[in-house]
C-alpha positions as CSV (number, residue, x, y, z in Angstrom):
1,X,70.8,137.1,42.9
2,X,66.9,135.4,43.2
3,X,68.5,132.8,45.4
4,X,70.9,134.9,47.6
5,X,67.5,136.7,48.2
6,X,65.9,133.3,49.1
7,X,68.6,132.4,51.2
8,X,68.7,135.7,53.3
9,X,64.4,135.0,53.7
10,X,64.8,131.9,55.0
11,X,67.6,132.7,57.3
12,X,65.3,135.6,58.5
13,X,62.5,133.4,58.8
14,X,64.5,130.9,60.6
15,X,65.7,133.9,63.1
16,X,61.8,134.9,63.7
17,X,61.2,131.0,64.9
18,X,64.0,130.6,66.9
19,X,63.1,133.9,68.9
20,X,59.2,132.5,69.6
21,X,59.2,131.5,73.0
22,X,56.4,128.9,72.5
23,X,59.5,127.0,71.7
24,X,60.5,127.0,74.6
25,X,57.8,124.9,76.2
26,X,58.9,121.5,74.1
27,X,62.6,121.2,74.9
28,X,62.9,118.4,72.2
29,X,61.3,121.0,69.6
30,X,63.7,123.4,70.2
31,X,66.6,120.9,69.7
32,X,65.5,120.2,66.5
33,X,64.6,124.1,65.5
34,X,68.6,124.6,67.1
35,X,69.9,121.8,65.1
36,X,68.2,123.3,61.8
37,X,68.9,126.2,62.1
38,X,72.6,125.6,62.6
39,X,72.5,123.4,59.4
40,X,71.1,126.1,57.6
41,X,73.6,128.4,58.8
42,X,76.7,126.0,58.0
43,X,74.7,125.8,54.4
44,X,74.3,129.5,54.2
45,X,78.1,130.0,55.2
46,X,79.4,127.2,52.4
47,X,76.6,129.6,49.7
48,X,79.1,132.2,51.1
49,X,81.8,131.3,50.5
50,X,81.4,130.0,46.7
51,X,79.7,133.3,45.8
52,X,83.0,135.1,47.3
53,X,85.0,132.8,45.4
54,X,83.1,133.0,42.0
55,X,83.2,137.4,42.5
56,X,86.9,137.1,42.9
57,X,87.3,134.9,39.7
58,X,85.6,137.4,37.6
59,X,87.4,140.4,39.5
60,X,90.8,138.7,38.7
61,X,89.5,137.8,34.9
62,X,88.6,141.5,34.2
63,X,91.9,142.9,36.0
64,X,93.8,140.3,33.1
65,X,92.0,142.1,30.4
66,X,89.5,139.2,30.3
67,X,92.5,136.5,29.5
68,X,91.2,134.2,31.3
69,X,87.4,134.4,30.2
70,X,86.9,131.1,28.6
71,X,89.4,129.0,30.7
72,X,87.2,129.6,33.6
73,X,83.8,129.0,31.8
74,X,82.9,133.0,32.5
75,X,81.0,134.3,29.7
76,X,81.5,137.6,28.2
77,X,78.4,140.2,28.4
């Protein structure tokens, strides 16, 4: 959870400089703060994605009874 919280702060923080309109003034530094930020947000979409993926591996290895447990390197609790 400590990085999802990270991530979400630093997509935040990446919001707040892209609405600074000092940015504005220096077209080629807002090109680069654009480009980053869509970087971070393909990143951010792929850390999506996995997370999804990972939650619906444990919900489908606790609907089996927890079967599956060990095949897919989840630990029991």
């Amino acid at each position: 959870m400590k990085f999802l919280e990270e991530m979400e702060r630093t997509l935040l923080d990446q919001i707040e400089k892209l609405n600074d309109d000092s940015i504005a003034s220096d077209p080629e530094q807002a090109r680069l703060m654009i480009d980053r930020s869509k970087a971070i947000g393909g990143l951010a979409q792929q850390v999506t994605e996995i997370n999804k993926l990972k939650l619906d591996v444990y919900k489908e290895a606790n609907a089996n009874g927890g079967i599956y447990e060990k095949f897919l390197g989840i630990e029991s609790k």
